[in-house]
C-alpha positions as CSV (number, residue, x, y, z in Angstrom):
1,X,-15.5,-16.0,0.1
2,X,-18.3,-14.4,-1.2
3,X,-18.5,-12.7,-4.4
4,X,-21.2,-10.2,-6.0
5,X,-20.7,-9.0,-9.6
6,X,-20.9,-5.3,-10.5
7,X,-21.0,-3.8,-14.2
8,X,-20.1,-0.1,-14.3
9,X,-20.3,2.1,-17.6
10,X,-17.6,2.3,-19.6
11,X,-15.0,0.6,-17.0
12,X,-14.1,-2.8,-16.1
13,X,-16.3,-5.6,-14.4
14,X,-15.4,-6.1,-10.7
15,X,-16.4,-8.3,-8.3
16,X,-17.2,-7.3,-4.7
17,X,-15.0,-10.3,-2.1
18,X,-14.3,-11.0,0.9
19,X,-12.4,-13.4,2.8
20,X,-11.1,-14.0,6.4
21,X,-7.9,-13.4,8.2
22,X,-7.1,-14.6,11.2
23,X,-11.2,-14.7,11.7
24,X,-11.8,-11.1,10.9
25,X,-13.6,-10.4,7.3
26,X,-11.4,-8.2,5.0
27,X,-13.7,-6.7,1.9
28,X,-12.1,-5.3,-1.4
29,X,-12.9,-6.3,-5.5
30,X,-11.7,-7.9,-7.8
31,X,-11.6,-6.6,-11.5
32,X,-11.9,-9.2,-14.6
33,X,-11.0,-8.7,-17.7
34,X,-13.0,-9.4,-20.7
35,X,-12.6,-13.0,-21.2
36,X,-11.6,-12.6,-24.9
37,X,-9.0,-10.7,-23.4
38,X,-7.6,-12.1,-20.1
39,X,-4.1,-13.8,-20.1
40,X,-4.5,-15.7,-17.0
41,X,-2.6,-13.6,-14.2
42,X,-3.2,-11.6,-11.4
43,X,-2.1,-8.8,-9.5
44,X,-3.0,-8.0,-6.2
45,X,-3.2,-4.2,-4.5
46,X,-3.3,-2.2,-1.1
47,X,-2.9,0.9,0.1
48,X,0.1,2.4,2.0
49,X,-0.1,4.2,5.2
50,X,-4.0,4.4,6.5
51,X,-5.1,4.5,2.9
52,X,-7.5,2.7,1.8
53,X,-8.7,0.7,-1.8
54,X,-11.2,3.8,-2.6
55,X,-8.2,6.2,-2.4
56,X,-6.8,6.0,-5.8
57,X,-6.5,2.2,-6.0
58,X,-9.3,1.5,-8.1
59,X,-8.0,3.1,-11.3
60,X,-4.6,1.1,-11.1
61,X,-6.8,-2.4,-10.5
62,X,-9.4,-1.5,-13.6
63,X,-6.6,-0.2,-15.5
64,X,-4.6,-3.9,-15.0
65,X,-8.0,-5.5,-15.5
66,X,-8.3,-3.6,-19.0
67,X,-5.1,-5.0,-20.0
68,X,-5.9,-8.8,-19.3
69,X,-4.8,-9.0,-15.7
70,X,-7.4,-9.9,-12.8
71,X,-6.7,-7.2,-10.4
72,X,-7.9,-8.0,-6.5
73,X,-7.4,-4.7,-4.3
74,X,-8.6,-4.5,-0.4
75,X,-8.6,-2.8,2.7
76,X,-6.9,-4.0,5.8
77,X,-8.3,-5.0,8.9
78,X,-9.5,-2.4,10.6
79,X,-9.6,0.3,7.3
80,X,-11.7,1.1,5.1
81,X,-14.9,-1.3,4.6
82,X,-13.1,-4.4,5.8
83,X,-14.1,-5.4,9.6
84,X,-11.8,-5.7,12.7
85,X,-10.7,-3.8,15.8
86,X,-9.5,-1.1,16.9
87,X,-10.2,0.9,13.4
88,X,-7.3,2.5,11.8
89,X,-4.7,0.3,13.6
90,X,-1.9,0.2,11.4
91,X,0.2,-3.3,12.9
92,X,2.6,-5.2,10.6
93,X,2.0,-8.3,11.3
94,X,-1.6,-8.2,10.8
95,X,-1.6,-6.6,7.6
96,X,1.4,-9.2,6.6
97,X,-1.3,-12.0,7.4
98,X,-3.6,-9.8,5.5
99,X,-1.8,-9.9,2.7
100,X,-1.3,-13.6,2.5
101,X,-5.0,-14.4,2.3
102,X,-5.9,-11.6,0.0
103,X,-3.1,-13.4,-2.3
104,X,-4.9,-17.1,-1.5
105,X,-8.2,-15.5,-2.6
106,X,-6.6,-14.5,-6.0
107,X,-4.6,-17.7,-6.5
108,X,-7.8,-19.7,-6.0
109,X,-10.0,-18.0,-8.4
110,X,-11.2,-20.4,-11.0
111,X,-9.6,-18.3,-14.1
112,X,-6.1,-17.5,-12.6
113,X,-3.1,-19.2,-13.0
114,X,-1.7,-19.7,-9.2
115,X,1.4,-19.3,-10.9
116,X,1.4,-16.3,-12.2
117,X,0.5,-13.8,-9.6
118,X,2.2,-10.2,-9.2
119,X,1.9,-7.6,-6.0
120,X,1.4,-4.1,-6.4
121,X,2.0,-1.5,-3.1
122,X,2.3,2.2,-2.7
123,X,4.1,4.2,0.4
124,X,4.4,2.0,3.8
125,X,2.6,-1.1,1.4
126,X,5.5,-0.4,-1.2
127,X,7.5,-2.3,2.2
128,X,4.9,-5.5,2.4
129,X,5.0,-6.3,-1.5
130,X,9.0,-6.9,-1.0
131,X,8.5,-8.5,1.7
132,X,6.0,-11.1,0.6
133,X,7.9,-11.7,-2.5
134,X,10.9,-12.7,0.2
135,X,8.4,-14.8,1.8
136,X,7.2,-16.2,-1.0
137,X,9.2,-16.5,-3.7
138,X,6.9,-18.4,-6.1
139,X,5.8,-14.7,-6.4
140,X,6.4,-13.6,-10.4
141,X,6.6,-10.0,-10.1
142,X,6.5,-6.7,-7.6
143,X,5.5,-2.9,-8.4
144,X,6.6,-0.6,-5.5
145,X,5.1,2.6,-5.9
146,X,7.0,5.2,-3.6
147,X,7.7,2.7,-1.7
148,X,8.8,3.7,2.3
149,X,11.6,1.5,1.8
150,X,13.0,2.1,5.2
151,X,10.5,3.3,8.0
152,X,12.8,4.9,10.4
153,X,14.1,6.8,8.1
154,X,11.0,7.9,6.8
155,X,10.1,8.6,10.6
156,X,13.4,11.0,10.6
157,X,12.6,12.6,7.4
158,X,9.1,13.7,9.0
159,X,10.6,14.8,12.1
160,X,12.7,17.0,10.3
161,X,9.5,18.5,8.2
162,X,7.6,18.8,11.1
163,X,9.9,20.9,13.2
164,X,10.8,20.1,16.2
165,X,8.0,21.9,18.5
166,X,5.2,19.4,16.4
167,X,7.1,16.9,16.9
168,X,6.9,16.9,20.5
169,X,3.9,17.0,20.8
170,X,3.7,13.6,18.8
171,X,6.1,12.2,21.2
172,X,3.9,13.7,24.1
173,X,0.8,12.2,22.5
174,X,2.6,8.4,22.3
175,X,3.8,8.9,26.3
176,X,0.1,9.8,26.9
177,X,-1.2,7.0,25.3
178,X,1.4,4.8,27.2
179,X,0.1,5.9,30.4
180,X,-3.8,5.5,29.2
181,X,-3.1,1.8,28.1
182,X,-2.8,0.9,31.6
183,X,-6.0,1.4,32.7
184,X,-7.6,0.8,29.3
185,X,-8.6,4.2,28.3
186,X,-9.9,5.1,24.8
187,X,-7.6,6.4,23.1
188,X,-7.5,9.9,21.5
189,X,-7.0,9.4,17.9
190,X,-3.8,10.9,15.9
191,X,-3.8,13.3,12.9
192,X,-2.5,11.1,9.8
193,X,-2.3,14.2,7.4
194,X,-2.5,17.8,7.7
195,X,-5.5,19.2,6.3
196,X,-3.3,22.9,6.9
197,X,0.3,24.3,7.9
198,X,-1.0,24.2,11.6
199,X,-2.2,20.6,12.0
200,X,0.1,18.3,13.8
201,X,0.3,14.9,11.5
202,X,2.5,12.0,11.4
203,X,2.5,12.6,7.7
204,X,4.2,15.6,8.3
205,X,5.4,17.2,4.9
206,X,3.7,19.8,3.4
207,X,2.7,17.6,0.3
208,X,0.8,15.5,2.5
209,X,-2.2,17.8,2.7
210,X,-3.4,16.5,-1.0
211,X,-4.2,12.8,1.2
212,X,-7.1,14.3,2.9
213,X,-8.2,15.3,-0.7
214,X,-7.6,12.2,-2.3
215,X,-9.3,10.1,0.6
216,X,-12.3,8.2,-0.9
217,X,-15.9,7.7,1.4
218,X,-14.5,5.2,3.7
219,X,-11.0,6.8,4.2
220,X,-10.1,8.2,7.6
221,X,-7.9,10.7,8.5
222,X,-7.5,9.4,12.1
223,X,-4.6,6.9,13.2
224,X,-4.9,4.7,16.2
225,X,-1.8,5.5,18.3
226,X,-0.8,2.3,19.2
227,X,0.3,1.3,15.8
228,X,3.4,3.3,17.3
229,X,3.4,1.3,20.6
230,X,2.8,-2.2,19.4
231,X,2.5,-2.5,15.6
232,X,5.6,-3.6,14.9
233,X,6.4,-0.4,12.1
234,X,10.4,-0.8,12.0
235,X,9.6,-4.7,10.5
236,X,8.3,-3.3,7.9
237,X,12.1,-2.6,6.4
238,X,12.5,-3.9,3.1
239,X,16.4,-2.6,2.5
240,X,17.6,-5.9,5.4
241,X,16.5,-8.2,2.5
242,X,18.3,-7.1,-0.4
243,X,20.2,-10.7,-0.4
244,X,18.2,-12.7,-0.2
245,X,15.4,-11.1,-3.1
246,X,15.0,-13.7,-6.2
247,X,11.6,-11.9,-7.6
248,X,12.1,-9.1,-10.0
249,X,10.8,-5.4,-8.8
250,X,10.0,-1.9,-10.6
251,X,9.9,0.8,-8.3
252,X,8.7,4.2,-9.3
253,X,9.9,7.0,-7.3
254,X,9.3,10.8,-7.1
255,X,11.9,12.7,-7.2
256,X,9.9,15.6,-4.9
257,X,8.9,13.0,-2.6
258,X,9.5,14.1,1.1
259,X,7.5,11.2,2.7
260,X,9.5,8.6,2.2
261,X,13.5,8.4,1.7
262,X,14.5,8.2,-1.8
263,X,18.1,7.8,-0.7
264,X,17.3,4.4,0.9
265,X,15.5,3.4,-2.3
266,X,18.0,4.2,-4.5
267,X,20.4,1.8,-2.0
268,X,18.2,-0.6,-2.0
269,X,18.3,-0.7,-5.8
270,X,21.9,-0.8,-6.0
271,X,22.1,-3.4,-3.6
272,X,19.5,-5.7,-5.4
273,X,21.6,-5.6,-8.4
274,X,19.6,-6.1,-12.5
275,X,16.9,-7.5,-10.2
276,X,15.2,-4.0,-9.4
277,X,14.3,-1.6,-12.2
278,X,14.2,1.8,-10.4
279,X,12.0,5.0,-12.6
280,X,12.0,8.9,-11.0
281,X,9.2,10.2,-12.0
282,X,8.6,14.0,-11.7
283,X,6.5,13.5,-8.7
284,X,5.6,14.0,-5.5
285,X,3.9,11.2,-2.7
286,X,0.5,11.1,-4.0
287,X,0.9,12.7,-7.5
288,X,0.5,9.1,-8.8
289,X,-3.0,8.5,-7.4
290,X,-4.1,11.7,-9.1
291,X,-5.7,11.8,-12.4
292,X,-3.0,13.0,-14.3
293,X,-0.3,12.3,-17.0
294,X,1.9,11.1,-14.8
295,X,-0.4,8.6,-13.1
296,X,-1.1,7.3,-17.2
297,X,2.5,7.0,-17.1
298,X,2.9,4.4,-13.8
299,X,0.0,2.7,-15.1
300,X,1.6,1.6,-18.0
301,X,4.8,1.3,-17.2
302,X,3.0,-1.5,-14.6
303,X,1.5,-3.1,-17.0
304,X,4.3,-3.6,-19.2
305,X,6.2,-4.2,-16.0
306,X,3.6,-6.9,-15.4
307,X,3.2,-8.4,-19.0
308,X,7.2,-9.0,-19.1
309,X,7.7,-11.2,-16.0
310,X,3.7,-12.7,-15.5
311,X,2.8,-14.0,-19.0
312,X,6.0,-14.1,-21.0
């Protein structure tokens, strides 16, 4: 790991890290408190779906750091300013690994308590925070912001937005891509988000056309399309583990979210029993990474989400 400090006006000291997973170098920060005010834990961050850290993350991770947390957020492999190829392969299992070293990096810092360590994920990341906490339950606490609790029916929901002549021609671009994987083409890269009502995304609603303007300098809207053919998506399906969860979970929703399905999180919720707090906020997919009232709100709902179950 190597760490460089940064001191920015009137915000939070961060550190710039990195560390290595599965021998490719992952980049992101971490943001310390002031030491008069840190209480010892730590939250980690990531983006959901292609995003990356410099997408909205950073006011959640200087906000946490403001309130006595030490807040590491980072891009995947292959995102953003971390390293790795292809770029803008979205595969499970690699961000999964990703996940578990970005949580070593914070557990090892010399002034956090290994013990007291929370996750924090948005969209298709909202999946991998309830999923590490099943892995590892010595996890304290998880914040799933619009969380795609359920990928394929977040895949059905878009099909349904897009209509049925785009999404064809989705389906056309994955058989293309089959066929050009056999005699190791390049692949043509996919739309993530529709910068208009005539693009042809995955993120097919029309709300997702605020992504391309909240994408920070190292944010892409491209998608590699074999994430479809061998990432692994549908294991990214948090409502198969509502029996076995022990880690307690806020999720905040939005109630105009047509990304993701909010009647899979609100099973999920029921399911998970006192465990899972659940919050609809007047929101769409993204409103929460916008500098608004609403993203004040999550931000310190989080926090006293976080100061409840990490240092009480």
């Amino acid at each position: 790991m190597v760490f460089f400090w940064t001191l920015l006006f009137n915000v939070a000291m961060f550190k710039e890290v990195d560390f290595t997973s599965q021998r490719t170098n992952c980049r992101g920060r971490i943001y310390e408190p002031d030491s008069k005010d840190s209480n010892g834990a730590g939250v980690v961050l990531a983006h959901g779906f292609c995003g990356t850290m410099d997408t909205g993350l950073f006011p959640y991770a200087e906000a946490f750091a403001k309130a006595g947390f030490h807040a590491l957020v980072f891009d995947y492999r292959g995102f953003g300013l971390s390293d790795g190829t292809p770029r803008q392969y979205v595969s499970v299992p690699h961000q999964r690994c990703d996940w578990a070293r970005a949580i070593y990096t914070l557990r090892s810092h010399a002034k956090v308590d290994s013990k007291c360590i929370g996750l924090w994920g948005m969209s298709f990341s909202g999946g991998h925070v309830i999923h590490m906490a099943h892995k590892d339950p010595t996890i304290k606490a998880v914040v799933a912001q619009v969380p795609a609790i359920d990928p394929v029916l977040s895949m059905n929901i878009g099909n349904y937005e897009r209509g049925v002549e785009k999404t064809m021609k989705i389906q056309q671009q994955l058989i293309k891509r089959a066929k050009e994987r056999l005699f190791l083409k390049k692949p043509e890269m996919m739309l993530v988000a529709p910068n208009n009502d005539n693009d042809v995304a995955v993120l097919a609603a029309k709300e997702a056309q605020v992504y391309p303007k909240l994408g920070g300098p190292s944010w892409r809207n491209e998608l590699h399309p074999d994430s479809f053919l061998t990432g692994d998506l549908n294991e990214n399906n948090a409502s198969l583990l509502t029996d076995d969860l022990t880690v307690p979970m806020l999720i905040q929703a939005g109630e105009g979210d047509r990304l993701v399905s909010n009647e899979a999180i609100g099973n999920f919720v029921r399911r998970v029993g006192p465990l899972a707090t659940l919050t609809l906020y007047d929101a769409e997919h993204f409103t929460m990474l916008q500098n608004n009232g609403t993203r004040k709100m999550a931000i310190d709902e989080a926090i006293g989400f976080y100061k409840k179950h990490l240092i009480s």
